[in-house]
C-alpha positions in Angstrom: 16.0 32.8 -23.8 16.7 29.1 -24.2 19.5 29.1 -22.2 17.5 31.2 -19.4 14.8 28.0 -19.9 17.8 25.5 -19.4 17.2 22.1 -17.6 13.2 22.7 -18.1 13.1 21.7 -21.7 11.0 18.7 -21.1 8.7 20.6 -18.8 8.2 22.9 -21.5 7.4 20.6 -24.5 5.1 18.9 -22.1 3.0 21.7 -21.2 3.0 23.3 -24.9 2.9 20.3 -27.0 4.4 20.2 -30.4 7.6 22.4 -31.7 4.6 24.9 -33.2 3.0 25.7 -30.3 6.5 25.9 -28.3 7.9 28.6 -30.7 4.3 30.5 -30.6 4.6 30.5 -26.7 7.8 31.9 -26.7 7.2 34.1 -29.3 4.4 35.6 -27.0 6.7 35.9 -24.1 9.4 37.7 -26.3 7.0 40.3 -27.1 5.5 40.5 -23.9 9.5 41.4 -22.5 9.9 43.6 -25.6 6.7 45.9 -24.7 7.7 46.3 -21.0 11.3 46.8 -21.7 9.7 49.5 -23.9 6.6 51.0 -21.3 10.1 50.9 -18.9 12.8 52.0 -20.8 11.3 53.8 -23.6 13.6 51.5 -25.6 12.8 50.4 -28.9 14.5 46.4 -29.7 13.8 47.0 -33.7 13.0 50.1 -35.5 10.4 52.5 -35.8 9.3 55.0 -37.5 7.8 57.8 -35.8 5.2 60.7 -37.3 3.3 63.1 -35.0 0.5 64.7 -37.2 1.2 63.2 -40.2 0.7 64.8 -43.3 -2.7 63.7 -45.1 -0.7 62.0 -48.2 1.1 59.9 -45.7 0.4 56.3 -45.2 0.2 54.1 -42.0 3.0 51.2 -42.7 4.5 53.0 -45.8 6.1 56.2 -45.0 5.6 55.8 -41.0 5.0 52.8 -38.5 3.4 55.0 -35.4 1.4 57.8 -35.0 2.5 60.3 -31.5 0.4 62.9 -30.3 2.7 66.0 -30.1 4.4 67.0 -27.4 3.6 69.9 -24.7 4.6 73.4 -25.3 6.3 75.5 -21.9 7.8 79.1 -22.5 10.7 78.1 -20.4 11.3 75.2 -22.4 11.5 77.3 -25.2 14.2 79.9 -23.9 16.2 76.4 -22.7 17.2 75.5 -26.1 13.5 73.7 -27.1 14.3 70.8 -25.0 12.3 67.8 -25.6 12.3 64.4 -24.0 11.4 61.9 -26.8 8.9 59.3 -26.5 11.0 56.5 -27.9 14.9 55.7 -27.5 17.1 55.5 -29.1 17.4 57.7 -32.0 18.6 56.9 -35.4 17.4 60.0 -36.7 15.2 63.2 -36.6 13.5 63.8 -39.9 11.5 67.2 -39.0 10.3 69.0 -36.1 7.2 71.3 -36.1 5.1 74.2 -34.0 2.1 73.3 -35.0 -1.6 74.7 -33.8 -3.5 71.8 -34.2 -3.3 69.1 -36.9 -3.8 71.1 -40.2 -1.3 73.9 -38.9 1.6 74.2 -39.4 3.5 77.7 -37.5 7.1 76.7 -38.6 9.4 73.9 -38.9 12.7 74.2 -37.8 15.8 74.0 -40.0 17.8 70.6 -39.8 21.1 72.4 -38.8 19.0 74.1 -36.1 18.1 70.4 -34.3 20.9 68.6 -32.0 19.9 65.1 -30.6 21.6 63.0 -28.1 20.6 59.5 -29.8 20.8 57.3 -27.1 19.1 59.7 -24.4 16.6 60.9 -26.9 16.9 64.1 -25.6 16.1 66.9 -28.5 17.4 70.7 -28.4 16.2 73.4 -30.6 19.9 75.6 -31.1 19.4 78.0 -33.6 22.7 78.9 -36.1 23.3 81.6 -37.9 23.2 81.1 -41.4 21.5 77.6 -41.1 17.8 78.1 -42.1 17.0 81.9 -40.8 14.7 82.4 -43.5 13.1 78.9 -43.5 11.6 80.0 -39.9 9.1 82.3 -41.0 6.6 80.3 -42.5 3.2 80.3 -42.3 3.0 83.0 -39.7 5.6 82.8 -37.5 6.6 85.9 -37.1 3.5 86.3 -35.8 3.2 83.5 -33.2 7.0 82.9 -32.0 7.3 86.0 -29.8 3.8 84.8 -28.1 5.0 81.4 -28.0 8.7 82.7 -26.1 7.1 85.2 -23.9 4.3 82.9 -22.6 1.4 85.4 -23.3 -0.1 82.5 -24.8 0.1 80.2 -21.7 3.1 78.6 -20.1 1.9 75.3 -21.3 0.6 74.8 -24.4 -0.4 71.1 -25.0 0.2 69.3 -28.3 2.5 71.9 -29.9 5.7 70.2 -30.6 5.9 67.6 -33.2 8.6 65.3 -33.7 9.1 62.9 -36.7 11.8 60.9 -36.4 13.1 57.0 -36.3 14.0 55.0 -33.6 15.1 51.9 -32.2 18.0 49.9 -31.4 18.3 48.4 -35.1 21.2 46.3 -36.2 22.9 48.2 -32.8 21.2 45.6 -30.9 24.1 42.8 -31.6 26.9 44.9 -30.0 28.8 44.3 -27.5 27.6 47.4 -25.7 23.8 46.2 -25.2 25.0 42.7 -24.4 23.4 43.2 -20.5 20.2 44.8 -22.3 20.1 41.6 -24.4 20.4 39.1 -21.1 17.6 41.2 -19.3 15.5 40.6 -22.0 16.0 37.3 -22.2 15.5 36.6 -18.5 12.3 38.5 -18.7 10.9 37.0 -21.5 11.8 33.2 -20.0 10.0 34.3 -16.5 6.8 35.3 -18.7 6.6 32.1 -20.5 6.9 30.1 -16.9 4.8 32.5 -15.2 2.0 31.6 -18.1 2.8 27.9 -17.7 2.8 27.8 -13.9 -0.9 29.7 -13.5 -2.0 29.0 -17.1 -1.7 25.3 -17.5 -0.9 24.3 -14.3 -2.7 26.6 -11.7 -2.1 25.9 -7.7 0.3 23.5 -8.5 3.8 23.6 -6.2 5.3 20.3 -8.0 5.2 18.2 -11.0 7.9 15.0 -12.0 8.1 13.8 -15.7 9.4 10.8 -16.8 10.2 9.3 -19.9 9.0 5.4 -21.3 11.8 2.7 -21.0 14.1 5.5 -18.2 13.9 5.3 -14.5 15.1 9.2 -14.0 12.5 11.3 -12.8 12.6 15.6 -12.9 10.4 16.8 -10.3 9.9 20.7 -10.7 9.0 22.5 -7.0 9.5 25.8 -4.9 8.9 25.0 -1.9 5.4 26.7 -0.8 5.5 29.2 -3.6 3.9 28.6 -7.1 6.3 27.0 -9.2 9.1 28.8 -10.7 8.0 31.7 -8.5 12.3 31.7 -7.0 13.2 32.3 -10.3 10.8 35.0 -11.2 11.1 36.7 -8.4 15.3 36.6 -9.1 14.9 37.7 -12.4 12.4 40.7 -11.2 15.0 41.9 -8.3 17.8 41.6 -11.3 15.1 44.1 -13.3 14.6 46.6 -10.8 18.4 46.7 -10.3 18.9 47.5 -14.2 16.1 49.7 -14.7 17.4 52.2 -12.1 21.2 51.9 -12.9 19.9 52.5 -17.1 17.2 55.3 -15.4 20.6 56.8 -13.5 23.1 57.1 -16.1 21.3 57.5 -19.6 17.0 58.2 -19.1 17.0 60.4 -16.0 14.7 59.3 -13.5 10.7 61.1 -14.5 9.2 63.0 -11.5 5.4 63.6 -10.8 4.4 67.1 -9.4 0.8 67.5 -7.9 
């Protein structure tokens, strides 16, 4: 982000103050970039643990870091291999997956052989395998609810029925060459939220400011012209967004579709 913020080091200490309030500011900015990359991308920078429903004996910040509402139940999702579009991206792991009728019930977790994940999609399939859990199905009164559940004589859309606990988040991934373009993004985004707080925060309505230092004769004048300051730049690193978004959106998240 530094390197994004080159040349505009002195505009920066000046407008923030000491080395404290500079690292506080971009701090700010960083998780301001992080959130939308997330909102966006659905991708998580660090890593997090994901419960949906969790039991009553665990606890918020020991065994789990977020709490999901489950997702929605369709019959034809079912007869397509359970397929579930998670939340959060990537995935590190899936610890359980549950049909569940409310909070406090349970109709039957799946077996682990019985779950297939494509980690960096986050796209979960149910595929059941013989031998791998057939007993472990029935539970709780499953044999009871499944054939409802696969025939849609319940409904074709049951909401808050499938719930996913699993981990996820780029981790220690993040330094690899691979998300080295994820990385820059980032780091353009979060510089054009610190100088978009800086231009309307501290200096709002102003085009143009020089600084000079005691005992020097040179003289930096930041301006854009008839836009708020920095606004080229912003608007640069918001065209150089869009353009990732949809080529990340095209090749690995799938582009989401509204029907009304």
């Amino acid at each position: 982000m530094r390197r994004c913020l080159a040349g505009l080091d002195e505009f920066v200490a000046s407008a923030l103050g000491d080395a404290a309030a500079q690292d506080a500011a971009i701090d700010s900015a960083i998780a301001d970039a992080d959130a939308r990359i997330r909102r966006e991308l659905m991708i998580e920078m660090g890593t997090v643990r994901v419960a949906s429903w969790p039991d009553d004996d665990m606890v918020l910040g020991t065994d789990y870091d977020v709490e999901e509402e489950p997702y929605d139940f369709t019959s034809a999702q079912f007869r397509r291999w359970g397929f579930v579009r998670l939340r959060r991206r990537p995935v590190q792991s899936v610890q359980r997956v549950r049909l569940m009728l409310g909070r406090h019930n349970t109709i039957l977790t799946y077996p682990q052989q019985w779950i297939r994940i494509n980690k960096r999609s986050g796209h979960l399939s149910i595929v059941p395998t013989p031998g791998a859990g057939w007993s472990g199905l029935v539970l709780q009164g499953g044999t009871y609810f499944i054939p409802y559940y696969s025939s849609g004589w319940m409904g074709d859309n049951i909401p808050q029925v499938i719930a996913v606990d699993y981990t996820a988040g780029l981790g220690g991934d993040y330094a690899k060459d691979e998300y080295a373009d994820l990385r820059h993004q980032r780091a353009r985004l979060a510089a054009a939220e610190l100088l978009q707080y800086l231009a309307h925060a501290k200096h709002p309505g102003v085009q143009s400011i020089s600084i000079s230092e005691d005992g020097a004769s040179e003289s930096v004048s930041y301006t854009r012209g008839g836009k708020p300051m920095f606004q080229d730049f912003i608007d640069a690193v918001e065209a150089e967004w869009r353009q990732f978004k949809q080529s990340v959106e095209g090749t690995e998240t799938g582009i989401g579709f509204t029907v009304l």
